[in-house]
PDB file of N, CA, C, O and CB in Angstrom:
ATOM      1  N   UNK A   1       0.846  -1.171   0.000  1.00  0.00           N
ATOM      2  CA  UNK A   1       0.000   0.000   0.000  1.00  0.00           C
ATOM      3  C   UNK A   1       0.894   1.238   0.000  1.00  0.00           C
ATOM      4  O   UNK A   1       1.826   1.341   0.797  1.00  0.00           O
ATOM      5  CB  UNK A   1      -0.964  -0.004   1.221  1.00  0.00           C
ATOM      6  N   UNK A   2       0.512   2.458  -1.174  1.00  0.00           N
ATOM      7  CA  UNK A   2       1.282   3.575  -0.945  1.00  0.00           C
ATOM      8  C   UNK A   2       1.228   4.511   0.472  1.00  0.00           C
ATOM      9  O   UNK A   2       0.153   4.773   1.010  1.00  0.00           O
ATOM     10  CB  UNK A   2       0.951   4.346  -2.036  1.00  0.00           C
ATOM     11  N   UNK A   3       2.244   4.875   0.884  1.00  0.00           N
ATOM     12  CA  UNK A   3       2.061   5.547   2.015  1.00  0.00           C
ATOM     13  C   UNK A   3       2.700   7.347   1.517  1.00  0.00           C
ATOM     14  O   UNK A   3       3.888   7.504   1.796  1.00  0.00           O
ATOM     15  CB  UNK A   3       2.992   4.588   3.369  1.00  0.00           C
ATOM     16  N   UNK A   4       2.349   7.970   1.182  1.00  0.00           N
ATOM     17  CA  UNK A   4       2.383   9.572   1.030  1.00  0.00           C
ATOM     18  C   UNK A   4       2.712  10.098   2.378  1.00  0.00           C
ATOM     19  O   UNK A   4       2.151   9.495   3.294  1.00  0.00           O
ATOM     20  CB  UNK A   4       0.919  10.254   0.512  1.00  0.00           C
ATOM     21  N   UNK A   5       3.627  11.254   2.775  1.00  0.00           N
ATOM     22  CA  UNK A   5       3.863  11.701   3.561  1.00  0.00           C
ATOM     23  C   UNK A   5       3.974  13.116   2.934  1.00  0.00           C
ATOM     24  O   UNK A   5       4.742  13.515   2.058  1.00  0.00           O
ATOM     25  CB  UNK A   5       4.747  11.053   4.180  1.00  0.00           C
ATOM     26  N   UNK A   6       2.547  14.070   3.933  1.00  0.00           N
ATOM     27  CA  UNK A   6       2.860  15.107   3.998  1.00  0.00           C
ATOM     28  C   UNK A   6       3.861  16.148   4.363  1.00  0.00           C
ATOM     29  O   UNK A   6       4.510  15.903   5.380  1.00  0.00           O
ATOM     30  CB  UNK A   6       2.315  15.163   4.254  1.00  0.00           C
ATOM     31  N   UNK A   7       4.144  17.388   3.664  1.00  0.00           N
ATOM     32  CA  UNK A   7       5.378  18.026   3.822  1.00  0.00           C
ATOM     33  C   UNK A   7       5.635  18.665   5.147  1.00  0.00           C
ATOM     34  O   UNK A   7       6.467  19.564   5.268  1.00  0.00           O
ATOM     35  CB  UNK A   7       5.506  18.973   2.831  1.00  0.00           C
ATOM     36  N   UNK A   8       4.970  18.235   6.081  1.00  0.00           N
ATOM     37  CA  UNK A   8       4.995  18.363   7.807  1.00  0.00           C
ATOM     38  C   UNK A   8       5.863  17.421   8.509  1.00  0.00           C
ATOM     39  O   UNK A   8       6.562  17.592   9.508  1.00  0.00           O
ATOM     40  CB  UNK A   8       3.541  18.082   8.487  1.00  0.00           C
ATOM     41  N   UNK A   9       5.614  16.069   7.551  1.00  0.00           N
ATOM     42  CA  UNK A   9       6.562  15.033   7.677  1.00  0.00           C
ATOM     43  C   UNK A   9       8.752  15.373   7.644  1.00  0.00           C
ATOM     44  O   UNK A   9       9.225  16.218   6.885  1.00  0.00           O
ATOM     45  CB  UNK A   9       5.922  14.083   6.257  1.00  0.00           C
ATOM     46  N   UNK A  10       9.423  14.735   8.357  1.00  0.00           N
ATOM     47  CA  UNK A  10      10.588  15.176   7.846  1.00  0.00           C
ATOM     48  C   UNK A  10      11.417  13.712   6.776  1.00  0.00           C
ATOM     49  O   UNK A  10      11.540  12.490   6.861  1.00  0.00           O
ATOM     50  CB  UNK A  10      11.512  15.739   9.341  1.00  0.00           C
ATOM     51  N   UNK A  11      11.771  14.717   5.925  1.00  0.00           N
ATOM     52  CA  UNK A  11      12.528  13.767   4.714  1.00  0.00           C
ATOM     53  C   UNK A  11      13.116  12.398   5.126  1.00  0.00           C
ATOM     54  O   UNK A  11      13.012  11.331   4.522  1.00  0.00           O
ATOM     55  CB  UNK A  11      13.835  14.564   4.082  1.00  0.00           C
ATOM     56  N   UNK A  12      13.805  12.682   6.374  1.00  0.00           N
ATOM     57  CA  UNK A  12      14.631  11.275   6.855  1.00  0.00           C
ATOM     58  C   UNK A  12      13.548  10.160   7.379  1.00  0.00           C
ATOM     59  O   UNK A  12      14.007   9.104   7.812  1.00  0.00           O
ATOM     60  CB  UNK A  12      15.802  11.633   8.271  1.00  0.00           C
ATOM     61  N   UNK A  13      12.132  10.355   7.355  1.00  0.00           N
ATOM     62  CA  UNK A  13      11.159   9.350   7.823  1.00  0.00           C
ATOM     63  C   UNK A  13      10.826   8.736   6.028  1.00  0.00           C
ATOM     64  O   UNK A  13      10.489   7.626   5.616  1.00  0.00           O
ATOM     65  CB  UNK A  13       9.569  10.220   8.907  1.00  0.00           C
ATOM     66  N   UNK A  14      10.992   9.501   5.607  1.00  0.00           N
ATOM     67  CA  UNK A  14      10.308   8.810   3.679  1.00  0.00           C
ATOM     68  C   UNK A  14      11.138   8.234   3.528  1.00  0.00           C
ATOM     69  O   UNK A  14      10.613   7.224   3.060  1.00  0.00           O
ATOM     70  CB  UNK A  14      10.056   9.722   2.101  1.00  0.00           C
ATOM     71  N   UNK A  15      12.583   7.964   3.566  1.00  0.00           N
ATOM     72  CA  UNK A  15      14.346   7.448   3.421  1.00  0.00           C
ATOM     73  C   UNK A  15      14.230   6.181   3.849  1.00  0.00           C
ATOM     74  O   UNK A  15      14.262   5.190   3.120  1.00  0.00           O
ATOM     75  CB  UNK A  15      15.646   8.270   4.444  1.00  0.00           C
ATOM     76  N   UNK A  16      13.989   6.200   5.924  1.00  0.00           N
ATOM     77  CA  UNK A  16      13.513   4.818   6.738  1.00  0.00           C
ATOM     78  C   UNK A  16      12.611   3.828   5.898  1.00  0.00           C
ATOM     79  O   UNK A  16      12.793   2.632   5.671  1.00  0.00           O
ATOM     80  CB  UNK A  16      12.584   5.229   8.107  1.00  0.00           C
ATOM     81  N   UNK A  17      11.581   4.668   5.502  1.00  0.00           N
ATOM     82  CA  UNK A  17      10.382   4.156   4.996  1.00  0.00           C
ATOM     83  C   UNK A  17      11.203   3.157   4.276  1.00  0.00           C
ATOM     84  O   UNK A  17      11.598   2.027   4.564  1.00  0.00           O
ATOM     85  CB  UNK A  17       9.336   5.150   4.155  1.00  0.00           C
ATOM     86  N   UNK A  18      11.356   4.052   3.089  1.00  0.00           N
ATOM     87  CA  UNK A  18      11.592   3.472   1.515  1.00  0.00           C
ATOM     88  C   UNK A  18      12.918   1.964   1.863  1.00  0.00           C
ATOM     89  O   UNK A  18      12.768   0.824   1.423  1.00  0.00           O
ATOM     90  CB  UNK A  18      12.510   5.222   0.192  1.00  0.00           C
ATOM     91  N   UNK A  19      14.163   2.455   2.774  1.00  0.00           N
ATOM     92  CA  UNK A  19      14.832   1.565   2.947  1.00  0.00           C
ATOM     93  C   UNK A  19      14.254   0.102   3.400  1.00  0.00           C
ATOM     94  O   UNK A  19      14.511  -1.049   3.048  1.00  0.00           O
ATOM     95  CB  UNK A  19      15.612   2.085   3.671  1.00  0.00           C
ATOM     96  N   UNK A  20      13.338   0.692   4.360  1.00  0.00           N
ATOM     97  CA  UNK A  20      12.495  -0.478   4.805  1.00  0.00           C
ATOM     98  C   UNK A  20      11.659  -1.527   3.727  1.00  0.00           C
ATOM     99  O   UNK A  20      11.215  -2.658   3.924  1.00  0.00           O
ATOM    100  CB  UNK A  20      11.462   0.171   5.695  1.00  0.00           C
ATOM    101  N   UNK A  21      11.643  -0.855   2.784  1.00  0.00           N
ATOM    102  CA  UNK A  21      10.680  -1.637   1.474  1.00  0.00           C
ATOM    103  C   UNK A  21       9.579  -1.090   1.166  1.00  0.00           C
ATOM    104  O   UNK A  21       8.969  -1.338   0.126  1.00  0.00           O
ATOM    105  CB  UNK A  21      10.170  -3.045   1.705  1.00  0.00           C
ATOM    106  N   UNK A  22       9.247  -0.363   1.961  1.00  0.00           N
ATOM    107  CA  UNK A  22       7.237   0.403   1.835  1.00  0.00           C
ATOM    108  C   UNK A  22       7.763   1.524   0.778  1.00  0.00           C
ATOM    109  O   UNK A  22       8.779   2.153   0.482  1.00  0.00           O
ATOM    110  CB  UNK A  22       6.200   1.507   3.882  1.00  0.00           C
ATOM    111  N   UNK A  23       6.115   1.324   0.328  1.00  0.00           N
ATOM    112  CA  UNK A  23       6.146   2.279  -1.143  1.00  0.00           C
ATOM    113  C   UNK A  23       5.402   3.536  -0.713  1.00  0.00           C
ATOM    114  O   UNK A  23       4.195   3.760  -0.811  1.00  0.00           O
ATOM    115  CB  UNK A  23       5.250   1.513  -2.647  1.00  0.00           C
ATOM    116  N   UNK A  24       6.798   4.662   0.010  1.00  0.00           N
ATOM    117  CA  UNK A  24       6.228   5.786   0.371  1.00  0.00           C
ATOM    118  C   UNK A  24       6.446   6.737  -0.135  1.00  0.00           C
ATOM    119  O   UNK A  24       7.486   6.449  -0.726  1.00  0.00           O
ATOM    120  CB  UNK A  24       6.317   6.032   1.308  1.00  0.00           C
ATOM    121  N   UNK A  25       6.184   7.973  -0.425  1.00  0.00           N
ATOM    122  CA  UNK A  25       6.204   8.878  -1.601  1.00  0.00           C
ATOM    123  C   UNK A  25       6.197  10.368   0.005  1.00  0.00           C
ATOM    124  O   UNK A  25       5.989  10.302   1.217  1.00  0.00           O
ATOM    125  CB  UNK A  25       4.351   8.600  -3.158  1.00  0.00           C
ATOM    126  N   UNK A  26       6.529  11.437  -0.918  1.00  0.00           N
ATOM    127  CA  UNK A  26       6.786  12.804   0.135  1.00  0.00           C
ATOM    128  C   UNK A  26       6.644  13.768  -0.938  1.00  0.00           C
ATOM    129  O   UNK A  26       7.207  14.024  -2.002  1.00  0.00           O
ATOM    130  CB  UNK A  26       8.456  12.986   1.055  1.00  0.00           C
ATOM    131  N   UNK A  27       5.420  14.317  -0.071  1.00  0.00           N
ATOM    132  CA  UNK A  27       4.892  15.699  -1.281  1.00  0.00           C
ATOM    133  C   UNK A  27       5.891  16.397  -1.602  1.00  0.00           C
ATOM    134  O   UNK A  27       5.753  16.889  -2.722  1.00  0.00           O
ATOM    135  CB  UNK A  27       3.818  16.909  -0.775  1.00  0.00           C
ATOM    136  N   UNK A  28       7.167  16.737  -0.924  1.00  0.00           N
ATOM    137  CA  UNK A  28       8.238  17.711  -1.384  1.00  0.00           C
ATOM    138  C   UNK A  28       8.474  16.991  -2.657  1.00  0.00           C
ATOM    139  O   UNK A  28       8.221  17.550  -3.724  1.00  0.00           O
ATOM    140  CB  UNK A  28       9.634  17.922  -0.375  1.00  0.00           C
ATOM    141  N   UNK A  29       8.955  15.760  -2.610  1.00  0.00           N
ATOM    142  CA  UNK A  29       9.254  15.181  -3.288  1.00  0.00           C
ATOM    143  C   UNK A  29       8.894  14.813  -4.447  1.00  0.00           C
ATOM    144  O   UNK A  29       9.721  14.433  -5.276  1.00  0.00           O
ATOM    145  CB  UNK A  29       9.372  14.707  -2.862  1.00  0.00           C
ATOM    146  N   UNK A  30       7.528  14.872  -4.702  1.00  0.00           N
ATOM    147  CA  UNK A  30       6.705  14.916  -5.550  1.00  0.00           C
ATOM    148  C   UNK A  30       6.553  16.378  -6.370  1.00  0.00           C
ATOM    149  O   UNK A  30       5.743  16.540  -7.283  1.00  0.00           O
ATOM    150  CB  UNK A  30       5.618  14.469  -4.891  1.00  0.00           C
ATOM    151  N   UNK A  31       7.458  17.391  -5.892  1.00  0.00           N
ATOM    152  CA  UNK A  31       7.243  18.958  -6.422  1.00  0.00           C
ATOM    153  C   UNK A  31       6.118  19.463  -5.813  1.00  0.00           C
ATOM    154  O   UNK A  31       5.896  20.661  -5.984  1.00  0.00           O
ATOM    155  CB  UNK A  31       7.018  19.151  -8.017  1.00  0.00           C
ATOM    156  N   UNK A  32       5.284  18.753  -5.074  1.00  0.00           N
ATOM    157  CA  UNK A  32       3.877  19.498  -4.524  1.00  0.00           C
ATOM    158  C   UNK A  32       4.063  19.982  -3.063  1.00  0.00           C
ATOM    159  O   UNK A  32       3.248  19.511  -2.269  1.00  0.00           O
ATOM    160  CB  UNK A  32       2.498  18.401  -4.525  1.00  0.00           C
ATOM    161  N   UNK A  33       4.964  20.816  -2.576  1.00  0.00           N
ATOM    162  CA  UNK A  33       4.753  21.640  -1.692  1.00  0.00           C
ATOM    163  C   UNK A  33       3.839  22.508  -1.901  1.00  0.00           C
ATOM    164  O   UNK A  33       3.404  22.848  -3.002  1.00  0.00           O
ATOM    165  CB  UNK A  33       5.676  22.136  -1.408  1.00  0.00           C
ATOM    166  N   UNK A  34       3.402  23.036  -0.483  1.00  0.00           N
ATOM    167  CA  UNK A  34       2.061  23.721  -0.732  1.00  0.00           C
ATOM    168  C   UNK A  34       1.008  23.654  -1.386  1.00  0.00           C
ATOM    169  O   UNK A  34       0.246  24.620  -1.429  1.00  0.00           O
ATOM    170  CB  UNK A  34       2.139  24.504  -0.993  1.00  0.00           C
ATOM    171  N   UNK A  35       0.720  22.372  -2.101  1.00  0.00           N
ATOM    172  CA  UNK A  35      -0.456  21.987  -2.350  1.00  0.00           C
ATOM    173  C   UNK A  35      -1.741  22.050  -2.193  1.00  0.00           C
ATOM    174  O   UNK A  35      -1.932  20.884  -2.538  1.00  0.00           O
ATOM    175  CB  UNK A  35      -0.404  21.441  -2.245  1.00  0.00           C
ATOM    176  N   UNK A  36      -2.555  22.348  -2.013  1.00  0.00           N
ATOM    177  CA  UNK A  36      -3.985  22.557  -1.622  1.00  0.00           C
ATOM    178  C   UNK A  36      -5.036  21.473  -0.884  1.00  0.00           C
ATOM    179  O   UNK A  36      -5.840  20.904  -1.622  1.00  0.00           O
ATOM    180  CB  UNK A  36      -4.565  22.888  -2.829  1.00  0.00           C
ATOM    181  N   UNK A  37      -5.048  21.226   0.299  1.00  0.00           N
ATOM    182  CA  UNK A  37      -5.490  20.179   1.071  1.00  0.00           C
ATOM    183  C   UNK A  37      -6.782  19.614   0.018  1.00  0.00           C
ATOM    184  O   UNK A  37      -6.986  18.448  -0.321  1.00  0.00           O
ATOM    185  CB  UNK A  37      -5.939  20.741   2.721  1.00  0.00           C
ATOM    186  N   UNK A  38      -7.394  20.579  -0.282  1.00  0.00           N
ATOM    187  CA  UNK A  38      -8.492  19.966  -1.269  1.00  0.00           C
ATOM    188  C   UNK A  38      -7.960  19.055  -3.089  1.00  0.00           C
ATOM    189  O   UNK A  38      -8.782  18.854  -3.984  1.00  0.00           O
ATOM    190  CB  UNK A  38      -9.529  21.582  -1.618  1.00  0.00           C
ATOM    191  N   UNK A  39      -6.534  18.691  -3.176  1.00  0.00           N
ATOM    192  CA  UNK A  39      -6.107  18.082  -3.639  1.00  0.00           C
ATOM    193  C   UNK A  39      -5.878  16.660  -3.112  1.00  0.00           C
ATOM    194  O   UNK A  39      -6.129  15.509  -3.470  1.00  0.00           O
ATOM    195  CB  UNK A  39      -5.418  18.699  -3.916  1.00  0.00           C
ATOM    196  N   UNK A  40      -5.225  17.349  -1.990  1.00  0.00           N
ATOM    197  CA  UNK A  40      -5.100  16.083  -1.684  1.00  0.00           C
ATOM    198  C   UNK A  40      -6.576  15.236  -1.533  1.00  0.00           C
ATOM    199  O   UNK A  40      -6.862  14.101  -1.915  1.00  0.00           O
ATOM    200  CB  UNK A  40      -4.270  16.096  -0.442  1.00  0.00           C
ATOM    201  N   UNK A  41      -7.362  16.217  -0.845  1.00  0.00           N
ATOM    202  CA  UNK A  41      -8.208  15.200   0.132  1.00  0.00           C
ATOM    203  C   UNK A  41      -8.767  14.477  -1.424  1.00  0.00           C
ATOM    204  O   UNK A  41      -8.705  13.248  -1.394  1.00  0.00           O
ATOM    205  CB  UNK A  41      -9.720  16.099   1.502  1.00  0.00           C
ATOM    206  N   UNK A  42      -9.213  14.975  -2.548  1.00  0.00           N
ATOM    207  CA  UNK A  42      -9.368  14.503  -3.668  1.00  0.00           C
ATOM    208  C   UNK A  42      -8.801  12.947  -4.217  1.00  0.00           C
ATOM    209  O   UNK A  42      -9.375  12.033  -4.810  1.00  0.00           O
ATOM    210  CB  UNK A  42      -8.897  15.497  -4.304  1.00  0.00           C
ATOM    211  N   UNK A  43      -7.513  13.105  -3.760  1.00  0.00           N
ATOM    212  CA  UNK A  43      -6.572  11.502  -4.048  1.00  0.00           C
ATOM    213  C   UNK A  43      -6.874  10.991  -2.592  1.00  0.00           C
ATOM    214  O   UNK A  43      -5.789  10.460  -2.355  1.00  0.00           O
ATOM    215  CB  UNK A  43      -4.430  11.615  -4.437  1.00  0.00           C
ATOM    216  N   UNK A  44      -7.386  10.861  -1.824  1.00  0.00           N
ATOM    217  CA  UNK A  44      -7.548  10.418  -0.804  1.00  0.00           C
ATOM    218  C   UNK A  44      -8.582   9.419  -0.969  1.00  0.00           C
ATOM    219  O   UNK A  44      -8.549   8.192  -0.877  1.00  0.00           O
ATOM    220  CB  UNK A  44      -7.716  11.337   0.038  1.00  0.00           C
ATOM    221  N   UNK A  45      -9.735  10.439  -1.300  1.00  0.00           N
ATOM    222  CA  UNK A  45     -10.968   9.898  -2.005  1.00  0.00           C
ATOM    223  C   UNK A  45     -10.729   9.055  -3.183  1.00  0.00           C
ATOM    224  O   UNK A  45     -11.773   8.459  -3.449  1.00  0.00           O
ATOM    225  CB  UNK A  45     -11.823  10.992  -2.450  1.00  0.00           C
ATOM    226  N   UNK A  46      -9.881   8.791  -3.914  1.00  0.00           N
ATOM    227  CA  UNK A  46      -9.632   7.833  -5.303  1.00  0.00           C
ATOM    228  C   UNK A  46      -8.766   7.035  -5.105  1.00  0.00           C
ATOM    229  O   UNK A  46      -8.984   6.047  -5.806  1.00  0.00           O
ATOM    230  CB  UNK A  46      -9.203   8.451  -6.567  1.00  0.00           C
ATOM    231  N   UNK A  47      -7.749   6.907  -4.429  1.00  0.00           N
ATOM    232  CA  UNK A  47      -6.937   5.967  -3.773  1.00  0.00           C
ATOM    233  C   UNK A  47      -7.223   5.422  -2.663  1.00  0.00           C
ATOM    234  O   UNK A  47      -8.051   5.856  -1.862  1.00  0.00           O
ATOM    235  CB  UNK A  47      -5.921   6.362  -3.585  1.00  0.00           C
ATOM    236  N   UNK A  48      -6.274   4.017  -2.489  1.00  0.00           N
ATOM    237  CA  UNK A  48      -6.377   3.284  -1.663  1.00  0.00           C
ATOM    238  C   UNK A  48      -4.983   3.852  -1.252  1.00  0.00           C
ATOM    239  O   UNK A  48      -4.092   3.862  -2.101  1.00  0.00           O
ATOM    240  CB  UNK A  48      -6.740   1.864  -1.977  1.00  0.00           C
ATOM    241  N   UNK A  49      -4.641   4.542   0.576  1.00  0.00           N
ATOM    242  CA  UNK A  49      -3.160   4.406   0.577  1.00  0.00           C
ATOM    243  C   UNK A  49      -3.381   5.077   1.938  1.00  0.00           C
ATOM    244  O   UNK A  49      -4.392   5.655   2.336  1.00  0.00           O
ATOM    245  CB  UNK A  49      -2.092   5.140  -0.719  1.00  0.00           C
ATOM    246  N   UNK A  50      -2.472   4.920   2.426  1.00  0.00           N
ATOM    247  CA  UNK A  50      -2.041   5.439   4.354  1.00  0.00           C
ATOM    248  C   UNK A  50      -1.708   6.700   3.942  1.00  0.00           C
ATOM    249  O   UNK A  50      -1.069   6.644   2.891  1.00  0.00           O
ATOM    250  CB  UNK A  50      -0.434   4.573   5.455  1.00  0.00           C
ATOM    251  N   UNK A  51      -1.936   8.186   4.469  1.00  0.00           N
ATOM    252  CA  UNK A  51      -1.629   9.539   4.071  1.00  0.00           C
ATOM    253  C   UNK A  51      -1.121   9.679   5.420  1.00  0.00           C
ATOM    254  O   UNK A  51      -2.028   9.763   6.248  1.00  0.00           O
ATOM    255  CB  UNK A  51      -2.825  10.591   3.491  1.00  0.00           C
ATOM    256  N   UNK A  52      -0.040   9.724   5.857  1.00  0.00           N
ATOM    257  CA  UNK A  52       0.502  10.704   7.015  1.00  0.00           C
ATOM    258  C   UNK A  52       0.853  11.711   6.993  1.00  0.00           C
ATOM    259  O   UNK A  52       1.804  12.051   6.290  1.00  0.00           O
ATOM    260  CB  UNK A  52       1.313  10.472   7.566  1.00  0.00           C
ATOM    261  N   UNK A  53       0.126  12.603   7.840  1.00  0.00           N
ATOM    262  CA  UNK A  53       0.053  14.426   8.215  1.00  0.00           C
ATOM    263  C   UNK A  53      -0.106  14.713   9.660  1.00  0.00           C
ATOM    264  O   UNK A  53      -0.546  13.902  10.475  1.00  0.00           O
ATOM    265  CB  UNK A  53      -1.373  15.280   7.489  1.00  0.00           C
ATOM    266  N   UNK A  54       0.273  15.899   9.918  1.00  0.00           N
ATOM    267  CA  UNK A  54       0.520  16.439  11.259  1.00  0.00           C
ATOM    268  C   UNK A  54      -0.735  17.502  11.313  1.00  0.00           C
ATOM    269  O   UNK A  54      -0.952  18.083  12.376  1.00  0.00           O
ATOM    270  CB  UNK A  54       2.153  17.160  11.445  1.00  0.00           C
ATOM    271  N   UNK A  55      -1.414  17.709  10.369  1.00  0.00           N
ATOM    272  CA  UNK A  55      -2.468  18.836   9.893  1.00  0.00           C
ATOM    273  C   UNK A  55      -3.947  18.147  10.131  1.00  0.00           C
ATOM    274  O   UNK A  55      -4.458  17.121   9.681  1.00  0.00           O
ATOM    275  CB  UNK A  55      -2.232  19.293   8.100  1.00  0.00           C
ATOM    276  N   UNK A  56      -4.489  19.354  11.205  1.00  0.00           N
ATOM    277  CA  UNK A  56      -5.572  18.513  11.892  1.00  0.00           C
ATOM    278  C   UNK A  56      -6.972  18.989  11.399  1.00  0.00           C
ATOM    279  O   UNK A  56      -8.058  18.772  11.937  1.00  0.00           O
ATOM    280  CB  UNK A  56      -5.481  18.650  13.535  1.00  0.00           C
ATOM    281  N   UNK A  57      -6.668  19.797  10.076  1.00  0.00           N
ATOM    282  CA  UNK A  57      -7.510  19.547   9.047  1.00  0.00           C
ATOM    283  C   UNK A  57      -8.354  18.191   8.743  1.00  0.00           C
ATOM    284  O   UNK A  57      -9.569  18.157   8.545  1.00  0.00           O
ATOM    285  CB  UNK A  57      -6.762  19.781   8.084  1.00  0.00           C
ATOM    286  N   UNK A  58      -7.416  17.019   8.745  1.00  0.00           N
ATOM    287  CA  UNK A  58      -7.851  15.915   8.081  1.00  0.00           C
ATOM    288  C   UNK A  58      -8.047  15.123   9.162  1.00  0.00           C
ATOM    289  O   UNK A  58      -7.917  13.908   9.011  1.00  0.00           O
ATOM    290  CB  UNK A  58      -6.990  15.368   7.046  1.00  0.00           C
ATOM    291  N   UNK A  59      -8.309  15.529  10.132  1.00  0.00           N
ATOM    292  CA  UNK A  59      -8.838  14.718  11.536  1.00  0.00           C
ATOM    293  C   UNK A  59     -10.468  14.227  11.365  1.00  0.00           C
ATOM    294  O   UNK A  59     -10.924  13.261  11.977  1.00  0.00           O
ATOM    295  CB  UNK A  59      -8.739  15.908  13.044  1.00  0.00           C
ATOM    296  N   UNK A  60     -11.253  15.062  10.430  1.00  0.00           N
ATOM    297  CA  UNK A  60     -12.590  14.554  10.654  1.00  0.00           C
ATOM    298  C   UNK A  60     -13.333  14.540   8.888  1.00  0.00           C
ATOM    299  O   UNK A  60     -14.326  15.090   8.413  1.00  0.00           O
ATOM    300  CB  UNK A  60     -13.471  15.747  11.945  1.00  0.00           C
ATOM    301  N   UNK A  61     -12.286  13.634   8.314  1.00  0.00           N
ATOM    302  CA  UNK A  61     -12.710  13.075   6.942  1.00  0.00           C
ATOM    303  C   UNK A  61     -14.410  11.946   7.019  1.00  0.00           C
ATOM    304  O   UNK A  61     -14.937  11.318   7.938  1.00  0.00           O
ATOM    305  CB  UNK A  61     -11.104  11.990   6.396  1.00  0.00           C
ATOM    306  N   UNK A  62     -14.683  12.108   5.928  1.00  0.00           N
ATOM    307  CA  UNK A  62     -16.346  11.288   6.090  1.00  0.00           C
ATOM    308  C   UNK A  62     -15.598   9.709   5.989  1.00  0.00           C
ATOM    309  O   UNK A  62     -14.502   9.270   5.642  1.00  0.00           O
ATOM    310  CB  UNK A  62     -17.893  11.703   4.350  1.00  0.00           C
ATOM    311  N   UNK A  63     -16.332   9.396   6.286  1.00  0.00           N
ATOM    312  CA  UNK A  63     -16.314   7.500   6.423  1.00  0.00           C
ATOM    313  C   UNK A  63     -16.589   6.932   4.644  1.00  0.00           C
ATOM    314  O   UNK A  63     -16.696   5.796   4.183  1.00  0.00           O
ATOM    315  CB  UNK A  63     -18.167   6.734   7.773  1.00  0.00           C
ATOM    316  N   UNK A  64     -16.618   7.805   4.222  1.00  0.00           N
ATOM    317  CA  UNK A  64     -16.441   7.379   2.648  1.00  0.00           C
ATOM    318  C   UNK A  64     -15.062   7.096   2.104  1.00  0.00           C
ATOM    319  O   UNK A  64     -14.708   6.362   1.182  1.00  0.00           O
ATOM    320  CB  UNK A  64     -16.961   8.499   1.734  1.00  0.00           C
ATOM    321  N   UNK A  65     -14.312   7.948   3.000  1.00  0.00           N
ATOM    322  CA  UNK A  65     -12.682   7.677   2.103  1.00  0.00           C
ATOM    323  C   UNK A  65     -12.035   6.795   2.367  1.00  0.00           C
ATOM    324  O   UNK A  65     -12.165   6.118   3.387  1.00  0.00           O
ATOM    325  CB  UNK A  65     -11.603   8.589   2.186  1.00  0.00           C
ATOM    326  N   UNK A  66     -10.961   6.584   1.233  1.00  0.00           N
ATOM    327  CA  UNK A  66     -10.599   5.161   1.078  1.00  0.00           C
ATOM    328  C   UNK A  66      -9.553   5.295   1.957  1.00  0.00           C
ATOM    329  O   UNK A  66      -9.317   4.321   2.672  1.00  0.00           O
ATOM    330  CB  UNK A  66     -10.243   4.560  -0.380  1.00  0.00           C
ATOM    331  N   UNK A  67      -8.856   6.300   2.072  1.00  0.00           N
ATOM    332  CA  UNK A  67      -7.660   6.477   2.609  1.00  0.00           C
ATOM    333  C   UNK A  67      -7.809   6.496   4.599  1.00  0.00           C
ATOM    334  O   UNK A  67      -6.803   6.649   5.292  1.00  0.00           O
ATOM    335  CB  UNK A  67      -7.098   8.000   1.810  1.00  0.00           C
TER     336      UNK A  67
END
């Protein structure tokens, strides 16, 4: 399962990740700093994948999302 780490996240946790074998991805990394939460929450909703964030925005998502 993809695991995305928001840019709240620090770089050396996506590194662990990835060394570890998990298929984790980091919005910096992706060029999408500062992104628009309503993007994301968008791939949230269409994917299947673990999103880790420190942003308590996304504390009270509907029971519809996949993520």
């Amino acid at each position: 399962m993809k695991i995305p780490l928001d840019e709240n996240f620090p770089l050396p946790l996506y590194h662990r990740l990835r060394a570890a074998g998990q298929d984790a991805e980091h919005i910096i990394l992706l060029g999408q700093r500062g992104i628009p939460d309503s993007a994301i929450r968008q791939r949230l909703m269409a994917e299947e994948l673990v999103f880790l964030t420190n942003d308590t925005e996304f504390e009270e998502l509907p029971a519809d999302y996949r993520a």
